[in-house]
VEXBAGU-202314 format. One record per residue: x, y, z of N, C-alpha, C, O in turn. Coordinates in Angstrom, 2 decimals, padded with zeros to 5 digits. Layout:
<site <X Y Z> <X Y Z> <X Y Z> <X Y Z>>,
...
//
This chain:
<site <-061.80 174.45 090.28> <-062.40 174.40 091.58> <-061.27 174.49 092.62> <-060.27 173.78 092.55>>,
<site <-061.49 175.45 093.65> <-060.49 175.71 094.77> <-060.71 174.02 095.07> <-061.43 173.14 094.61>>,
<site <-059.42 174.17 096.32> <-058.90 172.59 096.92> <-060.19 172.53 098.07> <-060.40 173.57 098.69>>,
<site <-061.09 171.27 098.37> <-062.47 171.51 099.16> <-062.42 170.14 099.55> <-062.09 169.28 098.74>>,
<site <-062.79 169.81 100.98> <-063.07 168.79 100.92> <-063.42 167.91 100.35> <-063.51 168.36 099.20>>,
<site <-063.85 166.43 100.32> <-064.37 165.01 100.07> <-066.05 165.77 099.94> <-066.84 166.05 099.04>>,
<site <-066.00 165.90 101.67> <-067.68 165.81 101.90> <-068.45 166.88 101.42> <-069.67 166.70 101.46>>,
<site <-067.93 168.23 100.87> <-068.77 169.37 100.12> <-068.29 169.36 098.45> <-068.80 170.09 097.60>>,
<site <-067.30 168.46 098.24> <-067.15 168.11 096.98> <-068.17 168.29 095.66> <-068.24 168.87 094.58>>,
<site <-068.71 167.62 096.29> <-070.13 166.87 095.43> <-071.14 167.64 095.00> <-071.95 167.32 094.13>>,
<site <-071.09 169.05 095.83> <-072.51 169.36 096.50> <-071.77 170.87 095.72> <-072.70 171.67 095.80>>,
<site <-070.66 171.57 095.07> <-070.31 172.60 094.85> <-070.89 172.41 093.29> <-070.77 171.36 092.65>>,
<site <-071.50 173.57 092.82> <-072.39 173.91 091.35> <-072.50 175.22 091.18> <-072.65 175.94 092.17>>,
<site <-072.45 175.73 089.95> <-072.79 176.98 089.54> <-074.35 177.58 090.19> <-075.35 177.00 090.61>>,
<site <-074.11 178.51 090.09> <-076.06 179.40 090.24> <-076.02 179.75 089.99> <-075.19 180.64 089.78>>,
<site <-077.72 179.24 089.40> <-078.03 180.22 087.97> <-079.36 180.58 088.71> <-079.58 180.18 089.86>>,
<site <-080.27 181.40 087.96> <-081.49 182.21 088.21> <-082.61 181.07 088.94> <-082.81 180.03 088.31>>,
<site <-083.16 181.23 089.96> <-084.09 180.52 090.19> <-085.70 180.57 089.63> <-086.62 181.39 089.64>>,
<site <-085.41 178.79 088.98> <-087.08 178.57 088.43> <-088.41 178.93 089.11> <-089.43 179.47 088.68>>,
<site <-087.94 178.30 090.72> <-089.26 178.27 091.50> <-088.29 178.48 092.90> <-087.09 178.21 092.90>>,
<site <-089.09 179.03 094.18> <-089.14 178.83 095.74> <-087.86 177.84 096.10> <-086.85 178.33 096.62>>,
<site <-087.95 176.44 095.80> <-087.52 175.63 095.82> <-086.03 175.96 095.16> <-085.04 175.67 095.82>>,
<site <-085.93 176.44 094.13> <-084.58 176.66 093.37> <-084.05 178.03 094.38> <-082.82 178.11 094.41>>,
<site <-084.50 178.68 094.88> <-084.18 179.77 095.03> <-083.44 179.37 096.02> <-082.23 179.59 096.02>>,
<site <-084.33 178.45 097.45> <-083.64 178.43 098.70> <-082.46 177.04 097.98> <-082.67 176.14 098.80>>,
<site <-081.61 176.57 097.15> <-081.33 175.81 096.91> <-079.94 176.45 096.61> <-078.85 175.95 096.90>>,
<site <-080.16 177.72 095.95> <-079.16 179.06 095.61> <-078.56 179.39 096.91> <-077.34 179.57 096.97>>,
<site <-079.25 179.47 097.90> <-078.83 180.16 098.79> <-078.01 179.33 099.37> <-076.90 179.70 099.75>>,
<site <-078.35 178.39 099.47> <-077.66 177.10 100.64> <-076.23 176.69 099.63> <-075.08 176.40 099.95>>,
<site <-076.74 176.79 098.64> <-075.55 176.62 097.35> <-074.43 178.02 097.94> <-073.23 177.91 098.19>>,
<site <-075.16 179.07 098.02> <-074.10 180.13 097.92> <-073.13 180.11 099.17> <-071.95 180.44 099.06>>,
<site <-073.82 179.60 100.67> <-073.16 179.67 101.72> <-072.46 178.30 101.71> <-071.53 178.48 102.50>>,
<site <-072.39 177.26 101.35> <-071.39 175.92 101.09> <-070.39 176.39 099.78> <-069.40 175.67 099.75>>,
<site <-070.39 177.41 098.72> <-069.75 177.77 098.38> <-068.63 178.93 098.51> <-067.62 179.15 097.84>>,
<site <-069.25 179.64 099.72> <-068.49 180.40 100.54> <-067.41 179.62 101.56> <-066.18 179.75 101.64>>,
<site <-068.35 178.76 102.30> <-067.62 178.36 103.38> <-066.19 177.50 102.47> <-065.06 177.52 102.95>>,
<site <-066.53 176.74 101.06> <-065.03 176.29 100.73> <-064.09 177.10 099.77> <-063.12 176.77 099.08>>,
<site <-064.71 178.27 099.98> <-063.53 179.31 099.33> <-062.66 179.97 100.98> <-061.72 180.72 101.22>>,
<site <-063.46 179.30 101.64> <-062.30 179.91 102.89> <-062.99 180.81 103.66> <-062.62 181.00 104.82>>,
<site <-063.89 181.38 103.22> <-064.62 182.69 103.59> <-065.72 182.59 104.61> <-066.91 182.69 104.33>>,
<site <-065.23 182.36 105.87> <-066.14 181.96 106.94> <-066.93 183.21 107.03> <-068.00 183.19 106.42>>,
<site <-066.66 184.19 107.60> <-067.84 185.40 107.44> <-068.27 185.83 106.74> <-068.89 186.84 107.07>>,
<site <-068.31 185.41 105.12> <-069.48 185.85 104.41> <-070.15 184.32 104.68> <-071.32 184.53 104.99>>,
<site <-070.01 183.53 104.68> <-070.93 182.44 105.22> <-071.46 182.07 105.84> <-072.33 181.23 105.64>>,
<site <-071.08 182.69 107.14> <-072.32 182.93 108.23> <-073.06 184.21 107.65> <-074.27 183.99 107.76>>,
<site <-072.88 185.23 107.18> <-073.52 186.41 106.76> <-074.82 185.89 106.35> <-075.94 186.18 106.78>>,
<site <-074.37 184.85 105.18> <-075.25 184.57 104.03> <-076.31 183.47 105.06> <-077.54 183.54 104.97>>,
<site <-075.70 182.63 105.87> <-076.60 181.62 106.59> <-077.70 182.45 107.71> <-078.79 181.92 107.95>>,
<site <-077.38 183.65 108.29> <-077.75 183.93 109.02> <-079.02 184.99 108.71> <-079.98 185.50 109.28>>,
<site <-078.37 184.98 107.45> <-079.56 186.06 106.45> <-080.46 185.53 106.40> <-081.54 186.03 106.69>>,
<site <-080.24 183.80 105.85> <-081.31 183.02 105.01> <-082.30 182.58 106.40> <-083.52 182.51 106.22>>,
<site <-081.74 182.31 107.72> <-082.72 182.26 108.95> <-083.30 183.25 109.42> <-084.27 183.03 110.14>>,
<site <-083.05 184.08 109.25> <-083.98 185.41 109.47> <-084.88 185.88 108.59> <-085.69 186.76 108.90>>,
<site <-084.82 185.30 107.37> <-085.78 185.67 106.44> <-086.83 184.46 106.35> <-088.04 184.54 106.12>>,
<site <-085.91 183.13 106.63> <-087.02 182.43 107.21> <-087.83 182.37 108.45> <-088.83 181.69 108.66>>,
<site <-087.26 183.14 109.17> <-088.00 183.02 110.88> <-088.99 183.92 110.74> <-089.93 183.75 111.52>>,
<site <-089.11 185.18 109.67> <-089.59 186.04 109.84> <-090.88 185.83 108.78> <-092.05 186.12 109.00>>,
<site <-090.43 185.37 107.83> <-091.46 184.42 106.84> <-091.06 185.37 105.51> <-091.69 185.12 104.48>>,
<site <-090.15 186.34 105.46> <-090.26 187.35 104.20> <-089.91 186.69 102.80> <-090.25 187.18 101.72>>,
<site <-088.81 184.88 103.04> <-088.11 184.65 102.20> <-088.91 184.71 100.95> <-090.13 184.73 101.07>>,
<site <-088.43 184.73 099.88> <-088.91 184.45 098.69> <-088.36 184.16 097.49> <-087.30 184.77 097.47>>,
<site <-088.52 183.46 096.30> <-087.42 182.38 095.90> <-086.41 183.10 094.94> <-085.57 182.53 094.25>>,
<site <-086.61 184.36 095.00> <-085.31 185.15 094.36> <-084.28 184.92 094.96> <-083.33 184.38 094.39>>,
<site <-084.24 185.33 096.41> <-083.37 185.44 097.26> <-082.01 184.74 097.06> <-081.02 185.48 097.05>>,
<site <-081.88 183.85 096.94> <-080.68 182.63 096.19> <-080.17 184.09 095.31> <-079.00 184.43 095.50>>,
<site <-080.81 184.74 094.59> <-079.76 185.46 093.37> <-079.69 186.90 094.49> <-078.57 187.41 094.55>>,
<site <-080.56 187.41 095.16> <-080.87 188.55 095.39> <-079.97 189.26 096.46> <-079.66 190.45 096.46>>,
<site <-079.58 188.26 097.44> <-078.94 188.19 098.52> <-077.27 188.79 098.35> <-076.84 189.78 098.95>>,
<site <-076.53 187.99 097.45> <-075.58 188.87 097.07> <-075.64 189.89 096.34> <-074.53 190.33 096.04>>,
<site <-076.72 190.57 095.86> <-076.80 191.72 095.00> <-077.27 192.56 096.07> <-077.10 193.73 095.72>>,
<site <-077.87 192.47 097.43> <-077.82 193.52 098.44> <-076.64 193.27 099.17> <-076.55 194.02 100.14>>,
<site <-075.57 192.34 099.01> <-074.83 192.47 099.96> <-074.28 193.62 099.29> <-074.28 194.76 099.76>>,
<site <-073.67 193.16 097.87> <-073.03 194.32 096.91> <-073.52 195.76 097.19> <-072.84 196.57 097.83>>,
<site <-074.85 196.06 096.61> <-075.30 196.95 097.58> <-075.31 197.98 098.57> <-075.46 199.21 098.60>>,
<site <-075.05 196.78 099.58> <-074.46 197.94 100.93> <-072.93 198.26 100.93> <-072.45 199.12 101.67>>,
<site <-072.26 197.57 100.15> <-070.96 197.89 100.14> <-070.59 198.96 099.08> <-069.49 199.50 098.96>>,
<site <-071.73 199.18 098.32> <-071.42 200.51 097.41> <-072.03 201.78 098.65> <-071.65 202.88 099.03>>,
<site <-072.73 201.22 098.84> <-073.68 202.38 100.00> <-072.37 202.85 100.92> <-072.15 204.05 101.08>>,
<site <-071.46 201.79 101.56> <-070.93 202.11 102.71> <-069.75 202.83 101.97> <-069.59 203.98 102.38>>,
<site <-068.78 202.37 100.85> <-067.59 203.31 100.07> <-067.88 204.28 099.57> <-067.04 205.05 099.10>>,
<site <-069.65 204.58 099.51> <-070.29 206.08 099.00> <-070.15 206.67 101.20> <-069.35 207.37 101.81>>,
<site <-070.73 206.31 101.40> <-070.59 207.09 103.13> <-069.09 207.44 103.48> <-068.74 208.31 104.28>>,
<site <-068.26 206.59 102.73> <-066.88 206.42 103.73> <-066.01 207.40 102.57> <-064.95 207.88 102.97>>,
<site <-066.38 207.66 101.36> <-065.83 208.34 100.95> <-066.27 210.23 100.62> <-065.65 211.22 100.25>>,
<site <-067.66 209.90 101.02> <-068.15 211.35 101.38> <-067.45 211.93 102.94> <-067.06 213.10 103.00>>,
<site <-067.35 211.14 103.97> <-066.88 211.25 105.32> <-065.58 211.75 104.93> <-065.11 212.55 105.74>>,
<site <-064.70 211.46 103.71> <-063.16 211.57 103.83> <-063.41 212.78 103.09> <-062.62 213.64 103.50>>,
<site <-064.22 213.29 102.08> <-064.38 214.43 101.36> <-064.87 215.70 102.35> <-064.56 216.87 102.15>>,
<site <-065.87 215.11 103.71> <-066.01 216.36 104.32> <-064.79 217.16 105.50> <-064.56 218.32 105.84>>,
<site <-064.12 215.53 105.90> <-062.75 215.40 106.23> <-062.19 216.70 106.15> <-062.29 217.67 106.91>>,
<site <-061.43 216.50 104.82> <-060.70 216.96 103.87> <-061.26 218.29 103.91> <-060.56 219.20 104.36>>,
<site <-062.69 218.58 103.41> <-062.69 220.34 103.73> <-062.80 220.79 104.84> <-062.75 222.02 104.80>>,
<site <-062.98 220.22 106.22> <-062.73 221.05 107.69> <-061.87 220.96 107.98> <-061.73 221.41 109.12>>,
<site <-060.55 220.38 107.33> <-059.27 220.30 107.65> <-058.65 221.80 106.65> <-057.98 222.74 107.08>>,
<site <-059.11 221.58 105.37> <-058.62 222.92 104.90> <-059.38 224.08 105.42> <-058.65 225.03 105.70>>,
<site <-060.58 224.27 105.62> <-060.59 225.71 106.59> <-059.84 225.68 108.02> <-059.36 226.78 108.30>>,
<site <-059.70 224.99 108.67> <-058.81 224.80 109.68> <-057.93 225.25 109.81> <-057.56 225.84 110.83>>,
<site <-057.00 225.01 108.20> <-055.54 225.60 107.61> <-055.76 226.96 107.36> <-055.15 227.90 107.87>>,
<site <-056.70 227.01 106.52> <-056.61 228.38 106.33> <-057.00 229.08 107.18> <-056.46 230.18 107.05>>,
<site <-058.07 229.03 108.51> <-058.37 229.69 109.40> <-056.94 230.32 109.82> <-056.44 231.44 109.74>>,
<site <-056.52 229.10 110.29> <-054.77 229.30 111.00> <-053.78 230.21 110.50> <-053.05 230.92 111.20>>,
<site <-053.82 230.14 109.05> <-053.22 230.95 108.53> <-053.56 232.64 108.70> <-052.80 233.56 109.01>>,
<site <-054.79 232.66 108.43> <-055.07 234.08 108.72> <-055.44 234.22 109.64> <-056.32 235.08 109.67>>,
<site <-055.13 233.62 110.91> <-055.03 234.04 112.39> <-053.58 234.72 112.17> <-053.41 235.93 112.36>>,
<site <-052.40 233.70 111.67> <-050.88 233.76 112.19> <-051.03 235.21 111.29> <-050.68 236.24 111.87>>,
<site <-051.48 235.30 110.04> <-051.09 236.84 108.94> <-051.74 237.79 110.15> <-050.94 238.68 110.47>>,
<site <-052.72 237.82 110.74> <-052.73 238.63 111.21> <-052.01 239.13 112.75> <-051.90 240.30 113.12>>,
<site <-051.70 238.28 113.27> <-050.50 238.55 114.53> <-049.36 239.32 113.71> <-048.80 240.36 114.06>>,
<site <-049.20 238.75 112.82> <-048.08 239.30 111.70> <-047.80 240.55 111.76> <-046.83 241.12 112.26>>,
<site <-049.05 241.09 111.01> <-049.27 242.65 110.46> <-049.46 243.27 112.26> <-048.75 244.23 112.58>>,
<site <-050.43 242.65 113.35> <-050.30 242.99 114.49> <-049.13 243.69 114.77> <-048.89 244.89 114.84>>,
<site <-048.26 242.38 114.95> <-046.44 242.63 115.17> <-046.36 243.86 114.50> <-046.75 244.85 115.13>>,
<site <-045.92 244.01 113.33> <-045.52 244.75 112.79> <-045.90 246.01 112.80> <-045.19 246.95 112.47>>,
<site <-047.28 246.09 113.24> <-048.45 247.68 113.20> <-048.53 247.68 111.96> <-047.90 248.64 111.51>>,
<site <-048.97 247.13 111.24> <-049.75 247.45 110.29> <-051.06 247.31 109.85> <-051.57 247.44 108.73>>,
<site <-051.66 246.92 111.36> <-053.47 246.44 111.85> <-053.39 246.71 113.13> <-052.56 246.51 114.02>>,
<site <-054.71 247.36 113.03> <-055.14 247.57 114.65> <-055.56 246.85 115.12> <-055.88 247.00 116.30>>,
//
């Protein structure tokens, strides 16, 4: 166990799959007191701010405790799939770019030289 206070001491436990509603929101509150003493203040508000909006809104439901980090995961495959398609389309308007350039300069070239009209 990382070094954690006295007062969240007590209260740090594994999670496992939730039985019922009750276990689920128990996961969750588990997961953000286990965030906040690994150091990790913004995934702990992430996770707290999730769990009030799903309660304000009424959607919660007692997966959520497991479910919540498996969409965070999720969007972070979603976003290194966006961010690495963005660097792949990058990458090819930069090489026609080059090569545009190039056969601009070949042709001033042959220009120069008269060997194109």
């Amino acid at each position: 166990m990382t070094d954690q206070t006295a007062a969240t001491q007590g209260y740090y436990r594994h999670i496992g799959p939730p039985k019922n509603m009750k276990d689920g929101l128990c996961n969750f509150v588990q997961m953000i007191i286990n965030a906040a003493d690994a150091g990790n203040a913004s995934e702990a508000m992430y996770l707290a701010v999730d769990l009030l909006d799903d309660l304000r809104n009424g959607t919660y439901d007692g997966a959520m405790g497991i479910s919540a980090a498996s969409a965070k995961s999720n969007l972070e495959r979603q976003m290194e799939k966006d961010r690495a398609e963005a660097t792949e389309t990058a990458r090819q308007e930069y090489i026609k770019g080059v090569q545009h350039g190039m056969e601009h300069k070949r042709r001033e070239i042959l220009l120069a030289l008269g060997l194109e009209a």
